[in-house]
N, C-alpha and C positions, 0 to 999 in steps of 0.2 A: 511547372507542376506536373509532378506527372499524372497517370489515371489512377491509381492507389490513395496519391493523396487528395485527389479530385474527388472520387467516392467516398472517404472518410468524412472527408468537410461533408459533403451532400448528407451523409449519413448523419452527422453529429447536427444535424439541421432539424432531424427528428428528436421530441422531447422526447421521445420512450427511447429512441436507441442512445439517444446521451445518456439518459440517465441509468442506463443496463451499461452503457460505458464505464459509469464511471466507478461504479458500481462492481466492477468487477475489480478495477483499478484497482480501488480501497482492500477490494478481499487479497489483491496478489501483493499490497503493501504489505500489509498486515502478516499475512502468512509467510513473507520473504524477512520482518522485524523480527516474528517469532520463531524460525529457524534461527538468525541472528542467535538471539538469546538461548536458544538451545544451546548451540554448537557455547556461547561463552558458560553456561551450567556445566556442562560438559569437560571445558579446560580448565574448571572450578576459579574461573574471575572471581574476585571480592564480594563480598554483599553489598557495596555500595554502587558497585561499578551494577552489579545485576539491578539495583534497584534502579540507579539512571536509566537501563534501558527497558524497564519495568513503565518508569512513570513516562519515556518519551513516545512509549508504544499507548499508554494513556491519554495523551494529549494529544496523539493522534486521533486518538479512535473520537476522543470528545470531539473535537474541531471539522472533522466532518460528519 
């Protein structure tokens, strides 16, 4: 292991920094989903196809 990942465990050890971790995580999912769906608006995919990834960015957002 090296010292990066040495510090990240140490770090993920704090509940504030986990939770600003993960936390961030979620905001860079979400905004990396809904580019996704841009870009598919954009090449005018189906309305089904945009609604699946409507409700998978959904069930995301619910589940955590």
């Amino acid at each position: 292991m090296n010292i990066a990942e040495r510090y990240l465990k140490k770090q993920l050890s704090s509940e504030e920094f986990s939770r600003s971790f993960l936390e961030e995580k979620v905001k860079l999912d979400i905004e990396y989903q809904l580019e996704e769906l841009k870009k598919d608006i954009q090449t005018r995919k189906s309305p089904d196809e945009l609604l699946k990834k409507v409700d998978s960015i959904e069930q995301y957002v619910m589940s955590v």
